[in-house]
SEFI-165560 format. One record per residue (C-alpha): x negated, y, z negated; residue number from 1. Coordinates in steps of 0.2 Angstrom, whole numbers, plus 5000, padded with zeros to 4 digits. Last residue first. Layout:
REM SEFI-165560
R    X    Y    Z romi
R    X    Y    Z  NUM
...
***
This chain:
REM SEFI-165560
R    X    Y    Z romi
R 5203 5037 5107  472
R 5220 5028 5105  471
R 5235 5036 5092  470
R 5241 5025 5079  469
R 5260 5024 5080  468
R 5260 5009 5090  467
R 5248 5000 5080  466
R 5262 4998 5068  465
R 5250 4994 5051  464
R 5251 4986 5035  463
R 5236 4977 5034  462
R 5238 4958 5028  461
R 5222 4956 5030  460
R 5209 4971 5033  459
R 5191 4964 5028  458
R 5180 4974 5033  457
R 5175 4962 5047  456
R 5175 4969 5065  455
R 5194 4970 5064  454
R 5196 4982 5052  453
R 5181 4994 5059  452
R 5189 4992 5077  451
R 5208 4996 5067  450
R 5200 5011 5062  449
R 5192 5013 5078  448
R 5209 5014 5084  447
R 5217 5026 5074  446
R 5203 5039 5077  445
R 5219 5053 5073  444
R 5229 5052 5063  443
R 5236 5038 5053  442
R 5256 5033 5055  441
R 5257 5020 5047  440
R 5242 5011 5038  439
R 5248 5002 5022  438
R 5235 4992 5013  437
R 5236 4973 5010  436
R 5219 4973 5012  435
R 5208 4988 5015  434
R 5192 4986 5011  433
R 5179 4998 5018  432
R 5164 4990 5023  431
R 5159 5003 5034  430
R 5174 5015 5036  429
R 5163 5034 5038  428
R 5179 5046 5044  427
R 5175 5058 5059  426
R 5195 5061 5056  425
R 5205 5050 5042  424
R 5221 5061 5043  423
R 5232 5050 5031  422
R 5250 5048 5038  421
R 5253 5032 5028  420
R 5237 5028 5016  419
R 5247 5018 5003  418
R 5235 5006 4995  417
R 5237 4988 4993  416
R 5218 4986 4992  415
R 5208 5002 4996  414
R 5193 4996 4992  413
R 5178 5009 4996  412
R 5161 5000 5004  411
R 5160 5014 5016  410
R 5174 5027 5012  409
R 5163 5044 5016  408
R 5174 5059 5020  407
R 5173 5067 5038  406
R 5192 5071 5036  405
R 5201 5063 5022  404
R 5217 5074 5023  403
R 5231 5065 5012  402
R 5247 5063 5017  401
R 5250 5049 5009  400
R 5234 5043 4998  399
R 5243 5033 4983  398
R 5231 5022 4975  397
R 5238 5003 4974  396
R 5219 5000 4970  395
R 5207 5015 4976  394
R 5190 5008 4968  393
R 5177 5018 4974  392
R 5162 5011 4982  391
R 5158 5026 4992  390
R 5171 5039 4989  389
R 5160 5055 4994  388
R 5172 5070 4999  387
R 5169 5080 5016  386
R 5185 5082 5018  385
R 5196 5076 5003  384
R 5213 5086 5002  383
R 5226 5080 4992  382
R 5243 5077 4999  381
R 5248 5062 4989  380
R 5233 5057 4978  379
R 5242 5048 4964  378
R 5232 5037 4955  377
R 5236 5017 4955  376
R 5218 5011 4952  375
R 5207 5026 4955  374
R 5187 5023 4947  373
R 5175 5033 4954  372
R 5160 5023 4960  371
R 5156 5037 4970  370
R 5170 5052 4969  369
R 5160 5066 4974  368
R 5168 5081 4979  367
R 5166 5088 4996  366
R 5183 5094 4997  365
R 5193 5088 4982  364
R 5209 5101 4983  363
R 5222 5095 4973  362
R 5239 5094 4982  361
R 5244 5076 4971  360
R 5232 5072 4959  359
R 5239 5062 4946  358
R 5229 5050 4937  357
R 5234 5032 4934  356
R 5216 5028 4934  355
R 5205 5044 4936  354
R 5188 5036 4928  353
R 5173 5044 4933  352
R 5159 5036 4940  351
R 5153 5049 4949  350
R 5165 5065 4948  349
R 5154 5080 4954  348
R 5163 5093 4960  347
R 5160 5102 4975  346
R 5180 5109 4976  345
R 5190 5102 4962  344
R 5204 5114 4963  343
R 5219 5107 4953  342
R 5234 5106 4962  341
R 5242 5091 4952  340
R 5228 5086 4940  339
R 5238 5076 4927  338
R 5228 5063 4917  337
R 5234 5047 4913  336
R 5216 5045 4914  335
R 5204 5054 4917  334
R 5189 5048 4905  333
R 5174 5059 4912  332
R 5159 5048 4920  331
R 5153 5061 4928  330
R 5163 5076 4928  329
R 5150 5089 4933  328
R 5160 5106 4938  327
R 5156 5113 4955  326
R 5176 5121 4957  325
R 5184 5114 4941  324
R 5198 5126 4942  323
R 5214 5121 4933  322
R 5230 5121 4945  321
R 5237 5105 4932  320
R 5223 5099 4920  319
R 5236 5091 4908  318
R 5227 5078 4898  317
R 5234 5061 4899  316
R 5216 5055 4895  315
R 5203 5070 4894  314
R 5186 5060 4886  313
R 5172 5068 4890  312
R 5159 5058 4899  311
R 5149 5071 4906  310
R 5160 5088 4905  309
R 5149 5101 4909  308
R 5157 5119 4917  307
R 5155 5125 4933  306
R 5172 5130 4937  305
R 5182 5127 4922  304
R 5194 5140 4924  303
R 5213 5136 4915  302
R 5228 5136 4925  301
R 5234 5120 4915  300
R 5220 5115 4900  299
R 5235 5108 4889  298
R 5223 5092 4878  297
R 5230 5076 4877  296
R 5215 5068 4876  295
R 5199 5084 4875  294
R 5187 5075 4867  293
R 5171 5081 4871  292
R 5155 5071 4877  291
R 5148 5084 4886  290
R 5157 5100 4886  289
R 5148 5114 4888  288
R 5155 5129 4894  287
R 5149 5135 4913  286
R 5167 5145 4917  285
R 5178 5139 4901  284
R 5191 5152 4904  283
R 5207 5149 4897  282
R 5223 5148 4907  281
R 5233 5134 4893  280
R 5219 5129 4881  279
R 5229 5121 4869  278
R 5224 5107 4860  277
R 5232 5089 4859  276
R 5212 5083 4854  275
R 5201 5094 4855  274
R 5188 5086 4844  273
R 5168 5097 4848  272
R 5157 5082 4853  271
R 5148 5096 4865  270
R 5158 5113 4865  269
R 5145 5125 4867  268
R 5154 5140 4875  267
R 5147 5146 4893  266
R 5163 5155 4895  265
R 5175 5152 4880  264
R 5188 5167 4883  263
R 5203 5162 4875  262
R 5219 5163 4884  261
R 5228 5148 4877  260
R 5215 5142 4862  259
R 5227 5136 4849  258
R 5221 5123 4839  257
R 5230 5103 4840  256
R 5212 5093 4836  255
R 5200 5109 4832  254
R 5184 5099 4823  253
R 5167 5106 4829  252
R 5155 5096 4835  251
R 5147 5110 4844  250
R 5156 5126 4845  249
R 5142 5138 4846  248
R 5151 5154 4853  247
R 5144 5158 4870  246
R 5161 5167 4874  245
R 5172 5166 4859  244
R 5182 5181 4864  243
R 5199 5177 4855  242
R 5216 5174 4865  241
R 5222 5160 4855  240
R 5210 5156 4842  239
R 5227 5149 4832  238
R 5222 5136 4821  237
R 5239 5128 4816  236
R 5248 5132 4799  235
R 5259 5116 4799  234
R 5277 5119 4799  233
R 5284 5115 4781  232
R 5282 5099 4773  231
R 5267 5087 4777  230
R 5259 5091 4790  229
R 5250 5075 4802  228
R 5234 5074 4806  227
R 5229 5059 4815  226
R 5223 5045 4815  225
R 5214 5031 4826  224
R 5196 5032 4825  223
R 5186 5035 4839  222
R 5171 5024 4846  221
R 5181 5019 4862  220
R 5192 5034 4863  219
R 5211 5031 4857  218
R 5223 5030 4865  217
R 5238 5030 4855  216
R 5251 5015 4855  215
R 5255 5016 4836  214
R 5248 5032 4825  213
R 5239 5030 4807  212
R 5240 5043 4798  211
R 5230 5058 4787  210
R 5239 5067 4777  209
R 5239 5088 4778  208
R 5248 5099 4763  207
R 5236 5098 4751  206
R 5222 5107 4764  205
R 5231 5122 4770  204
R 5220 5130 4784  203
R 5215 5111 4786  202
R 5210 5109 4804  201
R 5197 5123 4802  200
R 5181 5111 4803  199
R 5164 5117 4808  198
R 5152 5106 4816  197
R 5141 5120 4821  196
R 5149 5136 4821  195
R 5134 5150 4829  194
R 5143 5163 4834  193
R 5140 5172 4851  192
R 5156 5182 4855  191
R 5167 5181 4839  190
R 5176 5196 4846  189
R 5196 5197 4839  188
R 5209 5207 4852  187
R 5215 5223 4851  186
R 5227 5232 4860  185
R 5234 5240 4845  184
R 5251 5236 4848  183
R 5246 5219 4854  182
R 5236 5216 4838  181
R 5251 5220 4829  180
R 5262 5209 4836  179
R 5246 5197 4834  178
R 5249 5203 4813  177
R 5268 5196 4819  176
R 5267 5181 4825  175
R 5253 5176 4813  174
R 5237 5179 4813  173
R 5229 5180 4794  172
R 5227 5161 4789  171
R 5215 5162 4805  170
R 5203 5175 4799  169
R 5204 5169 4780  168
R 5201 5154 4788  167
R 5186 5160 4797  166
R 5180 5170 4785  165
R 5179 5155 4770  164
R 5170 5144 4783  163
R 5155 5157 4783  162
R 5155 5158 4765  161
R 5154 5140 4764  160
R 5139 5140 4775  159
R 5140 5131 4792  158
R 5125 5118 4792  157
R 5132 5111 4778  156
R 5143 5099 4786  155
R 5129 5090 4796  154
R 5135 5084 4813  153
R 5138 5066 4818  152
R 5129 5052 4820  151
R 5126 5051 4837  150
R 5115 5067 4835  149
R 5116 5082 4848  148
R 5099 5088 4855  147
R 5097 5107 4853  146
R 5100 5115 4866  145
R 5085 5127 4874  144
R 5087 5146 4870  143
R 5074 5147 4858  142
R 5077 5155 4843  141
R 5088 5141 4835  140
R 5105 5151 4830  139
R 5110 5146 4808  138
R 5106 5164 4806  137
R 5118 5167 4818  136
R 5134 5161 4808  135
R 5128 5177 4796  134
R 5132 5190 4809  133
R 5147 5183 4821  132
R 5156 5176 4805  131
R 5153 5194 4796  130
R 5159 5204 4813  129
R 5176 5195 4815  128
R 5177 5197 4796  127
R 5176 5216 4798  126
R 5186 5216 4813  125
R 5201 5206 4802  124
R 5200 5217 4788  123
R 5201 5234 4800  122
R 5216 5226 4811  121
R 5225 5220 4794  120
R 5222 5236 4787  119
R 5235 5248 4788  118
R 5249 5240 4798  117
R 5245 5223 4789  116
R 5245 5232 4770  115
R 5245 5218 4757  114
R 5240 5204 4767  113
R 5225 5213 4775  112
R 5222 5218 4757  111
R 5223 5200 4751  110
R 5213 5193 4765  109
R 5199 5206 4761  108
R 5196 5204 4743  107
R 5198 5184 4747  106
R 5182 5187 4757  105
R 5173 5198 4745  104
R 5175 5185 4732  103
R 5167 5173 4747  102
R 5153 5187 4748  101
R 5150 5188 4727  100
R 5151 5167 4726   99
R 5136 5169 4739   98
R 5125 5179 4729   97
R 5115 5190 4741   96
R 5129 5204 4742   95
R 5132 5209 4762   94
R 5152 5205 4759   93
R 5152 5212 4743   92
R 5148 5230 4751   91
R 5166 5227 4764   90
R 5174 5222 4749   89
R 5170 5235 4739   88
R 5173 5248 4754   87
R 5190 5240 4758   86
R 5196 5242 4742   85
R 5192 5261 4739   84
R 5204 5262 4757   83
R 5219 5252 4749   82
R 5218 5263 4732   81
R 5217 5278 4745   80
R 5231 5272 4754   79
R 5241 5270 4739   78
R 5237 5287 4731   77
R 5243 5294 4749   76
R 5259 5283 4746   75
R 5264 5288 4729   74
R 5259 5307 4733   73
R 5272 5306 4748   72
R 5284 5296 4737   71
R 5284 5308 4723   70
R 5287 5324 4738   69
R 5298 5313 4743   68
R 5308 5315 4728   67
R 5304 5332 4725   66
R 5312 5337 4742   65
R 5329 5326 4736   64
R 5331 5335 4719   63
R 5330 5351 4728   62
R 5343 5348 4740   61
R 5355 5340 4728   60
R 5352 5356 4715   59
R 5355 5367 4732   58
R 5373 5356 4736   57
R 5377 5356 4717   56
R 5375 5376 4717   55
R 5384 5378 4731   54
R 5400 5368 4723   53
R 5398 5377 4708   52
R 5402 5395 4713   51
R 5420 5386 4716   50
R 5420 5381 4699   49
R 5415 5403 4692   48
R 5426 5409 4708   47
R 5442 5399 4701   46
R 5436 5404 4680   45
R 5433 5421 4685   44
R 5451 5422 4693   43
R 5460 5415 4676   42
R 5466 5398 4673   41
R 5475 5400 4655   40
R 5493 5399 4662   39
R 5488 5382 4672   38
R 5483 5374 4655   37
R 5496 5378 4646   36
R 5503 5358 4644   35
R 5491 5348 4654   34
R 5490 5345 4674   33
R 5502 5337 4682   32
R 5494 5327 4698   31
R 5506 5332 4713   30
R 5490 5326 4726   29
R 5487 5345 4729   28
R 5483 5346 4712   27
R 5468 5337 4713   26
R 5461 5348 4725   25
R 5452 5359 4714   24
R 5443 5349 4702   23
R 5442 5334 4713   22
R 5431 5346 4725   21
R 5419 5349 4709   20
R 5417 5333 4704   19
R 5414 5327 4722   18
R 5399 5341 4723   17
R 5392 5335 4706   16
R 5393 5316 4711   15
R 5385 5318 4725   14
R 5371 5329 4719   13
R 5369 5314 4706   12
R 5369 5302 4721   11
R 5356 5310 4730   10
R 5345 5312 4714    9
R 5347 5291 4712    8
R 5343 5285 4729    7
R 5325 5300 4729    6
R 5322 5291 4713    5
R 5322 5275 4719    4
R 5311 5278 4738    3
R 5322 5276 4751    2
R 5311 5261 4763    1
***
């Protein structure tokens, strides 16, 4: 931006040089000038007023050079006001008096606010690094887990100070200081932090209520609220992107955050609230998730593979082309859930509960479904060889098209299923129910699926053109 004076000495130069034309070229408009006046003009006085016109041009020059010279000292004074007050809040951020590091804290917000091209990327580094050191303290030694209480997690075992950073971390990336992040090509490392049962929901507490919401589902020991903003647009938690890999997130409080792209591999996230969050393509490889709620959560494209989700609770989440190759989902709440294309290769999904699920074209290849729960899920071209559905419930389930070569359906009840053009080769039929299903057009082994109907596994009311099936 112009600096003032440097506005104001242009437009005297101005001023002078336009005076000076008007002097002479007046006349050329048929102005009359006074009575004598053009008798008394001599030669001196024309080169004299035309001498002016350089003049005015160098006195314009020279007012211009001193004012940016101004603005150049200005700035440089600036930045080294900005620079003394990163270094006395970078030393009150190692004080031992807590009100001295959350004072350091603000100290930083407000330079970072202040001066974002300057500083934003040094203020934010600095608190990425303070939550990374001090959360630590609160790191067991050992390496084992520490056992998770029903009850709840303790407030205070996150420091205020420690809270402070992180939402004077996230209070600070908004479009534009990630624009500058971009720029920069740098992105925020809380590798490692230890954040248990912290809450950031309420980067601007008076303006949240709490509400009650008709027809949500709710988890079985949940409460039924939520957050809603009151006013503006709500300051979401935006972790979008950030290196949180073996971060400490257990019982953690992040319902709607932003975490597309985050890197969260082997992250503790047991009882952590995720509910409606984002966590569109981010990688999750061998995080902890036991117990979780992650209802309505966005976890398309994302990597999972090998990660713990025992009994977490994903109902109408959206799990579409996520990788849960080798995950243990035992006992995990799917449903509603939307895992179209998801690869679940080798996991482990005893128990679980996929009602209403859709899993059209996922790859379930030697998962294990036993005792799984799929009343009316979608299953249209999924591939199961090798899959483990003893006792499942598959009622009114959709399996057209599937591929359920070698997989084990003894004991299964497929009641009023649709299992038209299901490859069902070297498949394991023993005390299989398929009443009222509907059996066009299987393929191949036909025939001894009809020998396993008939020999007493209970298939009345089968839907089947025996014509279509081909004989052994």
């Amino acid at each position: 931006m112009m600096d003032g004076r440097l506005i104001l000495a242009f437009a005297l130069g101005a001023g002078s040089v336009l005076a000076v034309l008007l002097w002479f070229f007046l006349g050329d408009f048929g102005i009359t000038w006074p009575a004598g006046l053009e008798s008394q003009e001599s030669l001196s006085a024309i080169v004299r007023n035309w001498g002016l016109l350089p003049l005015a041009l160098i006195g314009m020059g020279l007012a211009v050079w001193r004012s940016k010279i101004a603005s150049d000292q200005r700035n440089i004074a600036q930045q080294a006001q900005f620079a003394d007050r990163y270094a006395k809040a970078a030393s009150m951020l190692s004080d031992s008096a807590l009100s001295i590091r959350e004072a350091g804290i603000f100290a930083l917000k407000e330079l970072a606010l202040a001066d974002p091209e300057g500083h934003y990327i040094p203020a934010q580094s600095l608190l990425c690094s303070f939550i990374r050191d001090r959360s630590k303290v609160y790191q067991p030694d050992n390496q084992t887990l520490p056992p998770v209480p029903k009850s709840g997690y303790d407030s205070t075992q996150c420091e205020s100070d420690i809270k402070e950073a992180l939402r004077a971390f996230l209070m600070l990336r908004t479009p534009e200081t990630k624009n500058i992040e971009d720029r920069q090509k740098w992105r925020p490392d809380l590798n490692g932090s230890h954040l248990v049962g912290i809450d950031v929901r309420y980067a601007r507490p008076d303006r949240w209520k709490r509400i009650r919401v008709p027809n949500e589902v709710i988890p079985a020991e949940g409460i039924p609220i939520r957050l809603e903003f009151v006013g503006a647009d709500p300051v979401r938690v935006d972790l979008s992107g950030v290196n949180l890999m073996e971060v400490n997130l257990s019982g953690a409080k992040l319902e709607g955050a932003d975490l597309s792209e985050a890197n969260l591999g082997r992250a503790d996230l047991r009882e952590a609230s995720l509910f409606d969050a984002n966590l569109r393509e981010a990688n999750l490889v061998g995080a902890n998730l036991g117990e979780a709620t992650l209802s309505g959560a966005d976890l398309s494209d994302a990597d999972l593979s090998e990660a713990n989700l025992v009994e977490a609770k994903l109902e109408s989440a959206n799990l579409g082309e996520a990788r849960l190759v080798r995950a243990d989902l035992r006992k995990v709440n799917f449903v509603g859930a939307k895992l179209n294309s998801a690869s679940l290769w080798e996991a482990n999904l005893f128990g679980a509960c996929l009602n209403d699920a859709e899993l059209g074209r996922a790859v379930l290849n030697e998962v294990d479904l036993s005792e799984a729960y799929l009343y009316r899920a979608n299953l249209s071209g999924a591939r199961l060889c090798g899959a483990n559905l003893r006792r499942a419930q598959l009622d009114g389930a959709n399996l057209s098209n599937a591929c359920m070569c070698r997989t084990s359906l003894s004991d299964a009840n497929f009641n009023g299923a649709d299992l038209s053009k299901t490859c069902m080769c070297d498949a394991s039929l023993s005390g299989a129910n398929f009443s009222g299903a509907n059996l066009n057009g299987i393929c191949p082994n036909g025939a001894r699926l009809i020998q396993a109907i008939t020999e007493g596994t209970q298939g009345s009311n089968v839907q089947i053109d025996r014509k279509d099936i081909p004989e052994t």
